[in-house]
C-alpha positions as CSV (number, residue, x, y, z in Angstrom):
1,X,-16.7,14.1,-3.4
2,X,-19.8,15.6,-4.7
3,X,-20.1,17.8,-7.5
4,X,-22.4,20.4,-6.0
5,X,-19.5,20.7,-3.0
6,X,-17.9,24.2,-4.0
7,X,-14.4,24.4,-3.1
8,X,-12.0,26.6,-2.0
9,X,-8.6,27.5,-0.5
10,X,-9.5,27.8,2.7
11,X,-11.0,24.7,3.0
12,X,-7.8,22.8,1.6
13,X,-5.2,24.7,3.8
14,X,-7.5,23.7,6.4
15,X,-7.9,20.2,5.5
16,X,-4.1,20.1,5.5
17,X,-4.1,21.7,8.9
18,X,-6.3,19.2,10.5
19,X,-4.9,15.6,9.0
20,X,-1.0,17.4,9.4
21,X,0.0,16.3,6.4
22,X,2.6,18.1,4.1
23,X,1.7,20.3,0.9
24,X,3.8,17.4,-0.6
25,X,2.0,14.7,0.5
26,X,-1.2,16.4,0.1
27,X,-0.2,17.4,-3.7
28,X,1.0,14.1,-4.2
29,X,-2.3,12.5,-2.9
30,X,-4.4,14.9,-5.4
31,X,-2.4,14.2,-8.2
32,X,-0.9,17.5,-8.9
33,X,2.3,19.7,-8.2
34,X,2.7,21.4,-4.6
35,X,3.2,24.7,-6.5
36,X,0.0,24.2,-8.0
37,X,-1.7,23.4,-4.4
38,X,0.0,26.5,-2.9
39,X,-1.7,28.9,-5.4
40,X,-4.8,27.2,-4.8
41,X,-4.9,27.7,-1.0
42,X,-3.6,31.0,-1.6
43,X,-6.6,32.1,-3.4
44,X,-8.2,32.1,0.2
45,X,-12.2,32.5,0.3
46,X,-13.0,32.5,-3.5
47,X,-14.2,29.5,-5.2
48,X,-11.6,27.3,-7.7
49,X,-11.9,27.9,-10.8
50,X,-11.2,25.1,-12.2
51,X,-13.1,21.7,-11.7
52,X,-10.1,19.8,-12.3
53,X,-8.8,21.2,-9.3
54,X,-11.7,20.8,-7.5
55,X,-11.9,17.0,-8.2
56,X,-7.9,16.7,-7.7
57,X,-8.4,18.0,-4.1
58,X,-11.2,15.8,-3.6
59,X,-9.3,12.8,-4.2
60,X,-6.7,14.0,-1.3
61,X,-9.8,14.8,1.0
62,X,-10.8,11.1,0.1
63,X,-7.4,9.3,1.0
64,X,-7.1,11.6,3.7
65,X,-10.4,10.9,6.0
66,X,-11.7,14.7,5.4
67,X,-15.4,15.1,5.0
68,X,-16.3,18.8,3.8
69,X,-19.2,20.3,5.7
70,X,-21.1,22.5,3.4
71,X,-22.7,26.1,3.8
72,X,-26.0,26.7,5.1
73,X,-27.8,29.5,6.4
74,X,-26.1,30.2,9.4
75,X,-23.2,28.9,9.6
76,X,-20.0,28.8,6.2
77,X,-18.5,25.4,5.1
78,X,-15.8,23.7,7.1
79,X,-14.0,20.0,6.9
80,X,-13.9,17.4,9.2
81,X,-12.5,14.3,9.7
82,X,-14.1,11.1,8.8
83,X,-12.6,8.7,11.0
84,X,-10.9,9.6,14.6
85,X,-7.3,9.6,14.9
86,X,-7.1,6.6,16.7
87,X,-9.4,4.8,13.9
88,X,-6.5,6.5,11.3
89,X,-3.9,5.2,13.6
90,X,-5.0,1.6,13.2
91,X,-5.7,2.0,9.7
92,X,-2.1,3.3,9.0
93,X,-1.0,0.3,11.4
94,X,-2.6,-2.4,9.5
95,X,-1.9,-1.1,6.1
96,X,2.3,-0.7,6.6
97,X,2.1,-4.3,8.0
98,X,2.8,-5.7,4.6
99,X,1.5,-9.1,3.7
100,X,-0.8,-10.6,0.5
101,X,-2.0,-7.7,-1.7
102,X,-5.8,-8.7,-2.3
103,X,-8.9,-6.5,-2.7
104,X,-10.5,-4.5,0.7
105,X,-14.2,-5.7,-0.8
106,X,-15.7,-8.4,1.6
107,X,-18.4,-10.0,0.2
């Protein structure tokens, strides 16, 4: 995620909305406690305070597929996702399928 990206509550509780995944799994995925993620999306519009917390909810965005749209003049910031759900279906598919654990980089 990009440092400049400003983040805020809404844009997690919608994030979590649009992958339906669980405040658990979504704390669990950005490395911190679910009461910690609650407070954060309860702090609505305003930005996060904290840039830890902004990077933590960064990485869930990442494992997620969520893309954050930023701000501009007309219209506010919003998240998207970065594969379909048919592209996260297959992923999901191939990677519970077990087999040789070996690095994703093709050369």
């Amino acid at each position: 995620m990009s440092s400049k990206i400003k983040m805020t509550g809404r844009l997690i509780a919608a994030a979590r909305a649009l992958t339906g995944i669980s405040r658990e799994d979504f704390a669990a995925a950005a490395g911190i406690p679910a009461d910690t993620l609650a407070l954060m999306e309860a702090s609505g519009s305003a930005w996060l305070n904290s840039e830890r917390d902004a990077e933590a909810a960064g990485r869930a965005f990442e494992k997620f597929g969520v893309v954050v749209i930023e701000e501009d003049g007309s219209m506010g910031a919003g998240v998207r996702l970065k594969f379909t759900r048919q592209d996260v279906k297959q992923i999901n598919r191939l990677e519970s399928e077990g087999g040789i654990v070996r690095s994703d980089d093709v050369p």
